[in-house]
C-alpha positions in Angstrom: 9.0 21.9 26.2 10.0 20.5 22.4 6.9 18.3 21.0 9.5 15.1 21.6 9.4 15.7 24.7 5.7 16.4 24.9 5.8 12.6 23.4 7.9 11.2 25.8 5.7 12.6 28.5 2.2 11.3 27.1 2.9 7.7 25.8 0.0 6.7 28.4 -2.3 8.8 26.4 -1.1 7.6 22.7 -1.6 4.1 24.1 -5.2 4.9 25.5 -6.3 6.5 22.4 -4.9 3.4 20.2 -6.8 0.9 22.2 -9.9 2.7 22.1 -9.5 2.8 18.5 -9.1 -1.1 18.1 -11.8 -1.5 20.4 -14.1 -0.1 17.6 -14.4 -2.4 14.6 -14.0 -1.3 11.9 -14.0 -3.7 8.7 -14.8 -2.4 5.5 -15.6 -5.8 3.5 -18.8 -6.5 6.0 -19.4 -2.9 6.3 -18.9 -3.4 10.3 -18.9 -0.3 11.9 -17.6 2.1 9.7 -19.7 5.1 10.6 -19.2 4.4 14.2 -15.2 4.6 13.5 -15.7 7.6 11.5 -17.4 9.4 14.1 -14.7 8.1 16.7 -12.0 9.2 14.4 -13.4 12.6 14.0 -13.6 13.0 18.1 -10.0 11.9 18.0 -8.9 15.0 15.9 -11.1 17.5 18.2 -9.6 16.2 21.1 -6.2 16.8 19.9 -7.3 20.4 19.2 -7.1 19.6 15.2 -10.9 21.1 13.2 -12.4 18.3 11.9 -15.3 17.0 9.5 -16.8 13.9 8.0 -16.9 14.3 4.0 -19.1 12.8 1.6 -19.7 11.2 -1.8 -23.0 9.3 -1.4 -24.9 7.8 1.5 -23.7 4.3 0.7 -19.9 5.3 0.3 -17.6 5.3 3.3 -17.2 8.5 4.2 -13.3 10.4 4.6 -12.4 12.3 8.0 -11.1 15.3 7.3 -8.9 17.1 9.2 -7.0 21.0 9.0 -4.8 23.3 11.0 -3.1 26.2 9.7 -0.1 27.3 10.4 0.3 30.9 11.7 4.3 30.7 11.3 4.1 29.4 7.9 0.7 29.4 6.1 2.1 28.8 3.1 3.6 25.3 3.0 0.6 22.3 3.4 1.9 18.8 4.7 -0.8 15.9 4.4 -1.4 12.6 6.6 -3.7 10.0 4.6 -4.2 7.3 6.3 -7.3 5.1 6.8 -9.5 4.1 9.7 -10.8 0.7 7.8 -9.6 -2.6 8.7 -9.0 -6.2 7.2 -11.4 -8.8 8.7 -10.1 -10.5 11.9 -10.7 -14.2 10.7 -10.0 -17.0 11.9 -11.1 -15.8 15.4 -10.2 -19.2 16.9 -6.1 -18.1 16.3 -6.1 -15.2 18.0 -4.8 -15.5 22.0 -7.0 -12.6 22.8 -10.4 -11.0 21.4 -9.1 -8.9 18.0 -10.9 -6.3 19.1 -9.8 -5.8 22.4 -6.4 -3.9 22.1 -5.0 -5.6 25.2 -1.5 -4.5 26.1 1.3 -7.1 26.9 4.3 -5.7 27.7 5.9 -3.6 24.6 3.3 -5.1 22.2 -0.8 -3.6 22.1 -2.5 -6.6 20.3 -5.6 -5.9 17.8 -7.0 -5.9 14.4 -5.6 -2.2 13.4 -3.3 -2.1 15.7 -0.5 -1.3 13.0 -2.3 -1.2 9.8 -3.6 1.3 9.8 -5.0 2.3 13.1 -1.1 2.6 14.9 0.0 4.9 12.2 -2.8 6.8 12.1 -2.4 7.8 15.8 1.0 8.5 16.0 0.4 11.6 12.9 -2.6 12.8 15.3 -0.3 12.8 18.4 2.5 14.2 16.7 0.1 17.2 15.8 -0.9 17.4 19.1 2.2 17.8 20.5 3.0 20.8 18.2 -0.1 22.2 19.5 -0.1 21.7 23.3 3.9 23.1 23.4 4.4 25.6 21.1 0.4 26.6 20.5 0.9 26.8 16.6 2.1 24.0 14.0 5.2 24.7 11.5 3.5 24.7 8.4 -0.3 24.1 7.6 -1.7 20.5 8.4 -4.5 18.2 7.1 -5.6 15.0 7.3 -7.6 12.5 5.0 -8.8 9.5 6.3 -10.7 7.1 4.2 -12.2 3.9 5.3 -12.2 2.1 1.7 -8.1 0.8 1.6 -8.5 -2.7 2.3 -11.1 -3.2 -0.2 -9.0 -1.3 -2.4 -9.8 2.2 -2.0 -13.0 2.3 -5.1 -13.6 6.0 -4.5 -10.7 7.8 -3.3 -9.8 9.1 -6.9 -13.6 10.6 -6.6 -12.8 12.3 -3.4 -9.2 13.5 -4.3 -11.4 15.1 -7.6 -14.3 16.7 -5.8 -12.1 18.3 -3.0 -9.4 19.0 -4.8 -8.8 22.4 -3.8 -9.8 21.4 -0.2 -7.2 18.9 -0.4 -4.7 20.7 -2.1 -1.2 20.5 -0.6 2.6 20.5 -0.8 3.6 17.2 0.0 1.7 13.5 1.8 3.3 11.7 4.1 1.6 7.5 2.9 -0.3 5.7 5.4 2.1 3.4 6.5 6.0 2.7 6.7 7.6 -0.8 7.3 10.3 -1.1 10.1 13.3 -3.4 9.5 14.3 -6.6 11.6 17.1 -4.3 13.0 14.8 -1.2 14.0 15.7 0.9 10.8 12.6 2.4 9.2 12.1 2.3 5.9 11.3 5.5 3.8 9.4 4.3 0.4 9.1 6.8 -2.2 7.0 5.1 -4.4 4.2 1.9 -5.2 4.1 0.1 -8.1 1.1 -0.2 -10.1 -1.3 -3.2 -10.6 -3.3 -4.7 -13.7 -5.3 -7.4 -13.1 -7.0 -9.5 -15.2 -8.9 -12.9 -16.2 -8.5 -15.0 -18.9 -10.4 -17.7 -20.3 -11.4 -19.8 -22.8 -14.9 -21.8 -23.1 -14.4 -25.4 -25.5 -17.8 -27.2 -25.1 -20.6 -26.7 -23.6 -19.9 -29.2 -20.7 -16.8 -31.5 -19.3 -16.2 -34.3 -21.2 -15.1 -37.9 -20.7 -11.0 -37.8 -21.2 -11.1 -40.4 -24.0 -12.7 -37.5 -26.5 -9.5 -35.9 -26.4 -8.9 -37.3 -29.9 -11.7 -34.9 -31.5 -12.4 -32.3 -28.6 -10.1 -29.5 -27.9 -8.8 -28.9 -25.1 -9.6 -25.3 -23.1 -6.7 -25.6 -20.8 -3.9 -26.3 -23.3 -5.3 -23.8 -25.5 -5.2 -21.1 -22.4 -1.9 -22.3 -21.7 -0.8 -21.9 -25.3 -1.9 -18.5 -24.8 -0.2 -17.0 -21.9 3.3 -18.7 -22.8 3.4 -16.0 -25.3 2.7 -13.6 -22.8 5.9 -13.8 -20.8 9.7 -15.4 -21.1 11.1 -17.6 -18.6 13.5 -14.9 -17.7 10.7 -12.9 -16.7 10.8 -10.3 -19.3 7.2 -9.7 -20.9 6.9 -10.0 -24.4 3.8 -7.8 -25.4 4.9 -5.3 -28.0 5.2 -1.9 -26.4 4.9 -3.1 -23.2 7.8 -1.3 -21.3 7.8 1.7 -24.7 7.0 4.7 -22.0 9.3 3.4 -19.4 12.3 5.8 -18.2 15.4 4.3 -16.7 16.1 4.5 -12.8 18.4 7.3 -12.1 21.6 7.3 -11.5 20.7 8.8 -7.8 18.1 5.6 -7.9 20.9 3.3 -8.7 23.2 4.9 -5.5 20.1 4.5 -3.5 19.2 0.8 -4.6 23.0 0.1 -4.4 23.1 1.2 -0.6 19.8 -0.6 0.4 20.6 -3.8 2.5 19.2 -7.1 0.8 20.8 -10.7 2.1 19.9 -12.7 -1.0 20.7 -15.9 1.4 18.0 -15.1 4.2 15.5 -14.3 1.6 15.8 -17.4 -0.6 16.1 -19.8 3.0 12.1 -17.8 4.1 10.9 -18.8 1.1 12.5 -22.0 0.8 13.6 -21.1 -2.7 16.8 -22.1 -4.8 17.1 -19.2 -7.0 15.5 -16.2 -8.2 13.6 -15.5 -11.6 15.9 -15.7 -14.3 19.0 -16.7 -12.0 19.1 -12.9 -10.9 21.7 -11.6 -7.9 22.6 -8.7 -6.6 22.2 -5.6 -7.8 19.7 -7.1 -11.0 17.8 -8.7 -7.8 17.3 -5.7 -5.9 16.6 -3.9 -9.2 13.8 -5.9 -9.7 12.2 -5.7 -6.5 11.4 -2.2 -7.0 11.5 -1.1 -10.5 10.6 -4.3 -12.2 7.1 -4.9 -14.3 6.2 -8.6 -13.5 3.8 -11.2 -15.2 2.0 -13.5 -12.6 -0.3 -16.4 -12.7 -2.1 -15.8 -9.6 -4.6 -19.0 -10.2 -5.5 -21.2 -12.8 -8.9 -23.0 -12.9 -9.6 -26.2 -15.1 -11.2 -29.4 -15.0 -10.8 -31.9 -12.0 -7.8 -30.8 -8.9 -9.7 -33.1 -6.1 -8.0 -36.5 -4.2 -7.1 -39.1 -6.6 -7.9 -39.1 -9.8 -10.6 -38.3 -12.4 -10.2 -38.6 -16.6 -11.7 -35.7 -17.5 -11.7 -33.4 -20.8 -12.8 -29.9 -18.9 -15.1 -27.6 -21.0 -13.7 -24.1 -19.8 -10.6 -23.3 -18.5 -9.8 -19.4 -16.8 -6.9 -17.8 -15.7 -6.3 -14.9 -13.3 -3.2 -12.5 -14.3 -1.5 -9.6 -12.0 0.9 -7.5 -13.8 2.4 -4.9 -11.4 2.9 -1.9 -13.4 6.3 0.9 -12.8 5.9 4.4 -13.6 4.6 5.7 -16.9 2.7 2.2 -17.4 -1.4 3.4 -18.1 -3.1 0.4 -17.1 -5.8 1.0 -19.5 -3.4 1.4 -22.0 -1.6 -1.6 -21.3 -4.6 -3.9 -20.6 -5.4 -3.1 -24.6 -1.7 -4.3 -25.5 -2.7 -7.4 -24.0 -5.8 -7.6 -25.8 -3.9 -6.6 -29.2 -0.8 -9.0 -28.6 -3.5 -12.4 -27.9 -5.3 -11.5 -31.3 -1.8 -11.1 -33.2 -0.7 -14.2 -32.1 -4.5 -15.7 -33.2 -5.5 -16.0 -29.7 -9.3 -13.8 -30.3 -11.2 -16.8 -28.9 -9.7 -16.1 -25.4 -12.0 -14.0 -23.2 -10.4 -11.0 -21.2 -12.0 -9.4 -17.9 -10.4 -6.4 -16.5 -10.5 -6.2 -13.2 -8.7 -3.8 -11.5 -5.9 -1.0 -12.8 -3.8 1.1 -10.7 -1.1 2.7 -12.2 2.4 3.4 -10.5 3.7 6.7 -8.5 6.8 7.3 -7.5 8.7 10.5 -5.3 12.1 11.7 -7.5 14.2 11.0 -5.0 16.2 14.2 -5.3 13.2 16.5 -4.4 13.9 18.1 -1.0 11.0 16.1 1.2 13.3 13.1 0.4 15.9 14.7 2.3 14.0 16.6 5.0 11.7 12.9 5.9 15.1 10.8 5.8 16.7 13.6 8.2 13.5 13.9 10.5 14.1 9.3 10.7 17.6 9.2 11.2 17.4 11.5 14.2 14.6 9.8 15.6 15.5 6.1 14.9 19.2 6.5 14.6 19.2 5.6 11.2 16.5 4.7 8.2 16.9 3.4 4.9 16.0 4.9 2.0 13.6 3.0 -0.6 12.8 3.7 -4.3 9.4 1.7 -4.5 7.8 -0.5 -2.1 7.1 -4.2 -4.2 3.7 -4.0 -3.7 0.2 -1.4 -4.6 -2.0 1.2 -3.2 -3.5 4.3 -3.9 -0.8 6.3 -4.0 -0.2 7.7 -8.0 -4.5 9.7 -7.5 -2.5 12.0 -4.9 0.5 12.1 -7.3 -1.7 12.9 -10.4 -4.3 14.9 -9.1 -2.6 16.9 -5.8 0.4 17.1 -7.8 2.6 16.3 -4.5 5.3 14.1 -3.5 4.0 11.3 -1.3 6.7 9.5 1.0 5.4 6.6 3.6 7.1 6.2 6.6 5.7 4.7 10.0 6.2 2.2 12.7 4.8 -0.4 11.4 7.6 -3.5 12.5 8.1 -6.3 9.7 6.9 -8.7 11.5 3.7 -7.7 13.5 1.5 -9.9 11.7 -0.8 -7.6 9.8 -3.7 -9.1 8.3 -3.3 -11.6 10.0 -4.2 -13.2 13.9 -2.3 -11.5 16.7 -1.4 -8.2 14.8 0.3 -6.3 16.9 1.9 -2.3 17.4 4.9 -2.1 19.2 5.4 0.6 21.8 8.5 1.8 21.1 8.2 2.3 17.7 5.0 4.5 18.2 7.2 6.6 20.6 9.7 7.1 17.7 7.2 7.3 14.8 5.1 9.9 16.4 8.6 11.9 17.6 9.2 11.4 13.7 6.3 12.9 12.6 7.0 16.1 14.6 10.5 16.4 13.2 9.1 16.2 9.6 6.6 18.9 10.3 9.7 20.7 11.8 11.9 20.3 8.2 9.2 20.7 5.9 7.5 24.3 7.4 11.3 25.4 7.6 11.0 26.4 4.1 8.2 28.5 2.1 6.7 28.2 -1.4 5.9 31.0 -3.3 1.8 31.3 -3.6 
């Protein structure tokens, strides 16, 4: 029997093991369960006849699941799975129709907090193993797993992990922990995140608010702040800190071919948002450009003075700002959090106060490397037909693996556009588990097809 088949033939026990899963919470910002997911995780991969651990930095850290099986027809090719088994908190309970930890199944949908992100996934890579396992007793090249439970509080220590088991780690190519599935079933392979700096600005006037009518003599910390950060950016969008985009490299013409062929209805995307047009009056090709290779400038909250009911004449004595700049390859967000810092003093802004609080720098796959080619052919065979993606929009972990495994990372998985994750009612749908986890045995298939020299 092929593994597929194996799949088709044990949905009942994919299902089961998902909903068990769920059933443990698992929520890293209260610290809810995490051990007790761990554990569960770990007694997951033994069942599926996958050698397991739990791995540690300190007792206070969430701990990774580790997971290995080497290959006895190819011992010399390593394919990753990193996933995690944390999960975003499940308020407001009062919208969900069901308990979110209950993982009740209605009809093609299994309903829970992780049931997608990133507890779906996370069994259809384990299945997929098993499969291998229970039909051909060996798997095509050598397998491991890493499973942290720190991703959605934004994965603090999972550089530290990737550092002190680096050789335990070491591999030839991760498939990401998730992988979006279009409105029209087509999975979407992403070969890339973009990177994030975050920061706060501020300025402090006085040592208290003030009645409005001193605006005469006392300055005001929220025109000053706003003074400030229209220097930062144009209204096209373009950032205008010297340097900013100096170690940037230019898409590819491959990129281009691939942005070119990705679908994008400009129309359906402006009427969702309720939007007339897009930053600097962008369309088509510039638009989809921008979506995933453009550096972006964003106010994410400004905080000043009185913004209650009616109205109050105030002269505020502080005024802050919070700032994300996602970052494209080559951008150092260390380095680039100093260009800020240089550009506001250049342009005699050295009274505003800067706080740095996160930076994640980009990674992205070349989309000519041979795991490209061997992921999209393992989708299109099991969905019918995929889409290929240069970056997703948004940020995760992903350039630690890039940097410090030195391997391509590629998400896929079957996680539908629309099943509300992190928010009430996510769900996982059925079918897409069944092809996602009939995915993830092709891809095993492709990539052990092939050596590397040790």
């Amino acid at each position: 029997m092929a593994p597929t088949k194996y799949v088709d033939s044990h949905m009942a026990e994919i299902i089961s093991d998902l909903q068990t899963l769920i059933r443990q919470p698992s929520v890293s910002a209260k610290n809810e369960g995490i051990e007790e997911c761990a554990k569960l995780v770990q007694k997951l991969l033994k069942k599926s006849g996958i050698h397991s651990e739990i791995l540690r930095l300190k007792k206070d850290i969430a701990p990774i699941v580790y997971g290995e099986i080497k290959s006895k027809k190819n011992p010399s090719k390593t394919l990753m799975f990193y996933n995690h088994y944390d999960v975003q908190p499940a308020e407001p309970f009062d919208l969900w129709d069901d308990p979110p930890f209950s993982g009740v199944r209605k009809g093609n949908k299994i309903f829970g907090r992780g049931a997608t992100d990133d507890k779906g996934e996370l069994i259809t890579r384990i299945k997929a193993v098993e499969a291998c396992l229970k039909t051909t007793g060996d798997v095509p090249c050598n397998i491991k797993f890493v499973i942290e439970g720190e991703e959605e509080t934004g994965s603090a220590h999972i550089e530290d992990y990737l550092k002190k088991y680096k050789k335990k780690f070491s591999c030839d190519g991760v498939i990401w922990e998730f992988g979006y599935v279009d409105a029209k079933n087509r999975p979407i392979i992403g070969l890339g995140m973009k990177g994030l700096l975050f920061v706060e600005l501020s300025v402090k006037e006085s040592i208290r608010d003030a009645h409005s009518s001193l605006a005469v003599l006392i300055k005001n910390p929220a025109w000053r702040l706003i003074d400030a950060i229209s220097t930062i950016r144009n209204s096209d969008g373009k950032i205008l800190i010297k340097d900013w985009y100096k170690e940037v490299s230019p898409l590819s013409k491959n990129d281009l071919k691939i942005i070119e062929k990705e679908p994008f209805d400009e129309n359906v995307f402006k009427k969702e948002f309720g939007i007339k047009s897009f930053v600097g009056s962008m369309k088509g090709m510039d638009a989809k450009k921008a979506m995933v290779a453009g550096a972006t400038c964003n106010i994410a909250g400004f905080v000043s003075g009185y913004a209650g009911d009616g109205a109050k004449t105030v002269l505020p004595g502080s005024a802050l700002v919070k700032i994300d700049f996602r970052l494209v390859p080559k951008m150092n967000p260390k380095k680039q959090a100093m260009r800020l810092k240089k550009h506001l003093i250049s342009k005699g802004f050295s009274d505003v106060g800067i706080k740095v609080y996160h930076g994640e720098a980009a990674a992205r796959t070349n989309s000519s490397d041979p795991f490209v080619s061997q992921v999209k052919d393992a989708a299109d065979k099991s969905f019918g037909k995929s889409i290929l993606n240069i970056s997703n929009a948004g940020t995760g972990p992903m350039h630690p693996f890039v940097d410090i495994l030195k391997a391509p990372c590629i998400s896929i998985g079957s996680t539908y556009m629309f099943s509300r994750i992190h928010s009430p009612n996510e769900f996982a749908r059925v079918d897409l588990l069944k092809k996602t986890t009939k995915c993830m045995c092709l891809i095993m298939e492709n990539f052990g097809k092939t050596s590397v020299n040790i």
